[in-house]
C-alpha positions as CSV (number, residue, x, y, z in Angstrom):
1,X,125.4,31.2,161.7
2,X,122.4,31.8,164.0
3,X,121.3,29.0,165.9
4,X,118.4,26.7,166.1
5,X,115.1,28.6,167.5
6,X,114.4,28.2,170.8
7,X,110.7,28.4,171.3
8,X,109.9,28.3,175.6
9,X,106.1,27.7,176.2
10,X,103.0,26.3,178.0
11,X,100.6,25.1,175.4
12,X,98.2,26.2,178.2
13,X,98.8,29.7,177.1
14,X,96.9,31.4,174.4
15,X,99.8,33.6,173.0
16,X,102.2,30.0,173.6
17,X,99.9,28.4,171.3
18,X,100.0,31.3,168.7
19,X,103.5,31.2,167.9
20,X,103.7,27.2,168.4
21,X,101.3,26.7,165.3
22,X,103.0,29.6,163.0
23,X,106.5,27.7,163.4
24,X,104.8,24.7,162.7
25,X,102.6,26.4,159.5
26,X,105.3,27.7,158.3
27,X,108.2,24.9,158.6
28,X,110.4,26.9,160.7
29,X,113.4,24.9,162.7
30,X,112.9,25.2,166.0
31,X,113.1,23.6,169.9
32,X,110.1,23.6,171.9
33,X,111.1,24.0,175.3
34,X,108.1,23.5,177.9
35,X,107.7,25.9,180.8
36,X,105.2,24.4,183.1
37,X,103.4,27.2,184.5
38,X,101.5,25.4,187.5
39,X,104.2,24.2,188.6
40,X,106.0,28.0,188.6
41,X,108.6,26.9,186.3
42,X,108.4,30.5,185.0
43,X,109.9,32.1,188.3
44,X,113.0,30.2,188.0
45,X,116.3,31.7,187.7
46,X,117.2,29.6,184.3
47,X,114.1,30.8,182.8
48,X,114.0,34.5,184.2
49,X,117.1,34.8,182.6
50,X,115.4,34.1,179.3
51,X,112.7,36.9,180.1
52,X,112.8,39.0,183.5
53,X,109.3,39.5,182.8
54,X,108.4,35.7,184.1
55,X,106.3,35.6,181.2
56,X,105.4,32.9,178.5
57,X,106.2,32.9,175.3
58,X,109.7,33.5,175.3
59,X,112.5,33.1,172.3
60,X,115.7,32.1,171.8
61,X,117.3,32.7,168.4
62,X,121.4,33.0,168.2
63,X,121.8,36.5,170.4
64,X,118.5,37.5,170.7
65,X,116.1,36.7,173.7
66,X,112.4,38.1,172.6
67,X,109.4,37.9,174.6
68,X,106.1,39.4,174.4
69,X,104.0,36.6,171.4
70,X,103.5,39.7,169.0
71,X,106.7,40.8,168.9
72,X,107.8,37.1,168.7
73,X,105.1,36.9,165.7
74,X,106.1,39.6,163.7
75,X,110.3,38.6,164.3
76,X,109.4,35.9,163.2
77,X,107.4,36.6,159.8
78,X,110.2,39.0,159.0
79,X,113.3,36.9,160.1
80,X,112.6,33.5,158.2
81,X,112.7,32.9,154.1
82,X,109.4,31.8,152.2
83,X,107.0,33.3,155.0
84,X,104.0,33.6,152.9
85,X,103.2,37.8,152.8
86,X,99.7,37.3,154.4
87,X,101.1,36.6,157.8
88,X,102.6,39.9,157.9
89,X,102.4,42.1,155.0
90,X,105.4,43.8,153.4
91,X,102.7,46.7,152.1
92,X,103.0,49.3,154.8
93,X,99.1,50.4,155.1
94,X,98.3,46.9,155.2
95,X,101.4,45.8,157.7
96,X,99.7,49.0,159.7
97,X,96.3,47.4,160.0
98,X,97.3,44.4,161.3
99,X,99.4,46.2,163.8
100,X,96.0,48.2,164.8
101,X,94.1,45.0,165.7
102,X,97.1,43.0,167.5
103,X,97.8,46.2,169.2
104,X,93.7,46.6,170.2
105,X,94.2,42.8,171.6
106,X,96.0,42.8,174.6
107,X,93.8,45.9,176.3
108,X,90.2,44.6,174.8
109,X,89.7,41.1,174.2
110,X,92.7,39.2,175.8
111,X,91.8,40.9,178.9
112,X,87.8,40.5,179.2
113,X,89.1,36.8,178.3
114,X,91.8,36.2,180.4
115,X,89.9,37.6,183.1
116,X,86.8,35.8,182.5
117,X,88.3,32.6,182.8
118,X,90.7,32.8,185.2
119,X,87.9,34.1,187.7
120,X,85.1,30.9,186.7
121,X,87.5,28.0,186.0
122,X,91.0,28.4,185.6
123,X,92.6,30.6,188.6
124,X,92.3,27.9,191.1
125,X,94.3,25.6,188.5
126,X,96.9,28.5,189.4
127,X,96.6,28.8,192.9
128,X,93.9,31.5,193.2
129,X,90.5,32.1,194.3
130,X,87.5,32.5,191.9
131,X,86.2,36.2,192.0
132,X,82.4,36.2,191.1
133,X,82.3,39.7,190.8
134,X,85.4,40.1,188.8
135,X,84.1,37.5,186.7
136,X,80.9,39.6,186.0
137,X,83.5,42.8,185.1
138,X,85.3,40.5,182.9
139,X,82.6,39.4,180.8
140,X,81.4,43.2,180.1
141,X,84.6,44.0,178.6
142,X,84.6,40.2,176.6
143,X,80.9,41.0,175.3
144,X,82.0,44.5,174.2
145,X,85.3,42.9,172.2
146,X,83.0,40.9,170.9
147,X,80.8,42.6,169.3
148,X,83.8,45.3,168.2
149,X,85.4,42.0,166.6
150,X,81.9,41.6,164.8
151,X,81.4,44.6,163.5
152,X,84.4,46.3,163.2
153,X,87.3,43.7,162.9
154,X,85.4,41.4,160.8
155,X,83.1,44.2,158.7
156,X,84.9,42.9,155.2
157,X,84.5,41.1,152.4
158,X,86.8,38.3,153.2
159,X,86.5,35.5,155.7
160,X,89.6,36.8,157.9
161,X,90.5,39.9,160.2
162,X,90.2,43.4,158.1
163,X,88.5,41.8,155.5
164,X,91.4,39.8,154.4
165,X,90.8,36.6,152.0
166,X,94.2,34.6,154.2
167,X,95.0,34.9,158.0
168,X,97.3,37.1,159.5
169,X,99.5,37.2,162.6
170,X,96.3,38.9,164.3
171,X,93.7,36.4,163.3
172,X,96.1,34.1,164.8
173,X,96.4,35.1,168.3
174,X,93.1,36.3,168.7
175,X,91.5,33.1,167.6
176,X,94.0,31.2,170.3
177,X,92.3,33.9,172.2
178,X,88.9,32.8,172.4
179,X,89.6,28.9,172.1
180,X,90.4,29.2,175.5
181,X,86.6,29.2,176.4
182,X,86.6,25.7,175.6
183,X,87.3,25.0,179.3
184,X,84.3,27.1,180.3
185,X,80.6,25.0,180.8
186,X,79.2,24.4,177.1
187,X,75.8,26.8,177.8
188,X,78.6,29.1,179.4
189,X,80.4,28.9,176.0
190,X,77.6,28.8,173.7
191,X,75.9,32.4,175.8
192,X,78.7,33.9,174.9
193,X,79.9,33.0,171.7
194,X,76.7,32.3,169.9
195,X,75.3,35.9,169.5
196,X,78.2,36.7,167.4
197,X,77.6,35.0,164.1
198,X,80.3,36.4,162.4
199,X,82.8,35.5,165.0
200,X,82.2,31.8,165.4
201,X,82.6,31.5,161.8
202,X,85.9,33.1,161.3
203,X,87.1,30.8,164.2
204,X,86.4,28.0,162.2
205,X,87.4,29.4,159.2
206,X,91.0,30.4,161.2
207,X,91.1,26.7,162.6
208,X,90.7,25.5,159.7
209,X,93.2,27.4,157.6
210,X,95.9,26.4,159.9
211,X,94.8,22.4,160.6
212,X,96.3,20.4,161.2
213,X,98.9,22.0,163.5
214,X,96.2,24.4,165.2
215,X,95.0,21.1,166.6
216,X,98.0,19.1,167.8
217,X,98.6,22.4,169.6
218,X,95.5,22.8,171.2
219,X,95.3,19.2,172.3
220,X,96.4,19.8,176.0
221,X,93.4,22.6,176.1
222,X,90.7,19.6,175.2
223,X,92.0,17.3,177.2
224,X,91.9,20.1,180.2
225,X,88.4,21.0,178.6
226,X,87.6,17.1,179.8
227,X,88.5,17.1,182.5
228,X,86.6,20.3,183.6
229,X,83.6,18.9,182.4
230,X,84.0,15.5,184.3
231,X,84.6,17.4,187.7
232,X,81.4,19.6,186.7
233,X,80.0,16.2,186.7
234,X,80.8,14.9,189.4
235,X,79.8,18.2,191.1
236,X,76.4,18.1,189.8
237,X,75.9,14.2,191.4
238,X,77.1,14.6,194.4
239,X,76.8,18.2,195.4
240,X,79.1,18.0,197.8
241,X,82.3,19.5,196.2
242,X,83.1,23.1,196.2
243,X,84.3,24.8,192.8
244,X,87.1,25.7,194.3
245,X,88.0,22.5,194.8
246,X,87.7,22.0,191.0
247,X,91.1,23.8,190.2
248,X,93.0,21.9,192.8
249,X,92.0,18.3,191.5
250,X,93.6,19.6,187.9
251,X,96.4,19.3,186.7
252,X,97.2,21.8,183.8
């Protein structure tokens, strides 16, 4: 008999928050085990033996250690009963589409997002330096997935990724994608987001397919959402702190 899931994540991570909410959506057994990245938890020796990468999310089921959240996603809509098919579709053209866009993630929009955040509000959480002109670089590649998500991605008849009437996997993690631009500055947010109609309201429509675990989940990202805007605040009064000094007064 295989044992209980072990699920090791930082709900401040986009792809941790992906798999979190599809164990929870789709009542799979399972141990969250929290891997505090701020406070390096994922450079320890118990956890690098879990993945060598030093990476978050990581799994545990009976003899198998998996890391990397897509591979974990599609383990896991294949290795538990009564996984509804529109996660991951048994129909092999279909299964390949979804494939397409998760595999068009990581090198488009995760890292015009990642990059874009970590280099305006979130690096110096980490440890590291804001990078203005990195920042800039960032957002070219994040307007361009954007508008490829618009137009491309979401060119369908239904409400989801590929035209698709029920999530998948994909629509998944690349909606945990983008909710991590709730830290940035609201006009920040709004700038980006708002030109791209169709994208703001399949994030909704995502959300709201998978409430009400897609919000427990992404509690920990308002209440760091907050707290960035307080600090902004505070900024903005006295006009004496630096941004840098931002990251270092939160706690993630």
């Amino acid at each position: 008999m295989i044992g209980k899931l072990k699920v090791y994540a930082d709900r401040m991570s986009q792809p941790c928050r992906a798999v979190l909410i599809f164990c929870r959506l789709n009542g799979i057994d399972f141990e969250e085990i929290k891997v505090d990245i701020s406070k390096r938890h994922h450079l320890s020796p118990e956890f690098t033996e879990v993945n060598p990468l030093q990476k978050v999310p990581a799994i545990l089921h009976g003899n198998l250690n998996l890391f990397e959240s897509h591979a974990i996603l599609v383990y896991l809509s294949s290795a538990f009963p009564g996984i509804a098919d529109h996660w991951y579709p048994t129909d092999v053209f279909k299964r390949a589409k979804v494939n397409s866009v998760l595999d068009w993630h990581h090198s488009n929009l995760r890292y015009g997002e990642v990059n874009y955040v970590s280099n305006t509000v979130l690096g110096p959480a980490l440890g590291r330096p804001l990078n203005p002109k990195a920042a800039a670089e960032a957002e070219k590649v994040l307007l361009s997935s954007l508008s490829k998500l618009e137009n491309i991605w979401l060119n369908g008849d239904g409400r989801f990724l590929l035209g698709n009437f029920q999530p998948s996997i994909a629509d998944l993690s690349l909606v945990c994608e983008l909710t991590q631009l709730e830290v940035l500055d609201e006009k920040d947010r709004s700038r980006i987001l708002s030109p791209y109609k169709k994208v703001v309201g399949w994030i909704e429509d995502t959300r709201t397919a998978t409430n009400p675990h897609f919000e427990e989940v992404h509690n920990i990202l308002y209440r760091a959402k907050k707290k960035f805007q307080q600090q902004r605040s505070r900024i903005a009064e006295s006009g004496t702190e630096t941004s840098n000094n931002m990251g270092r007064h939160s706690k993630m």
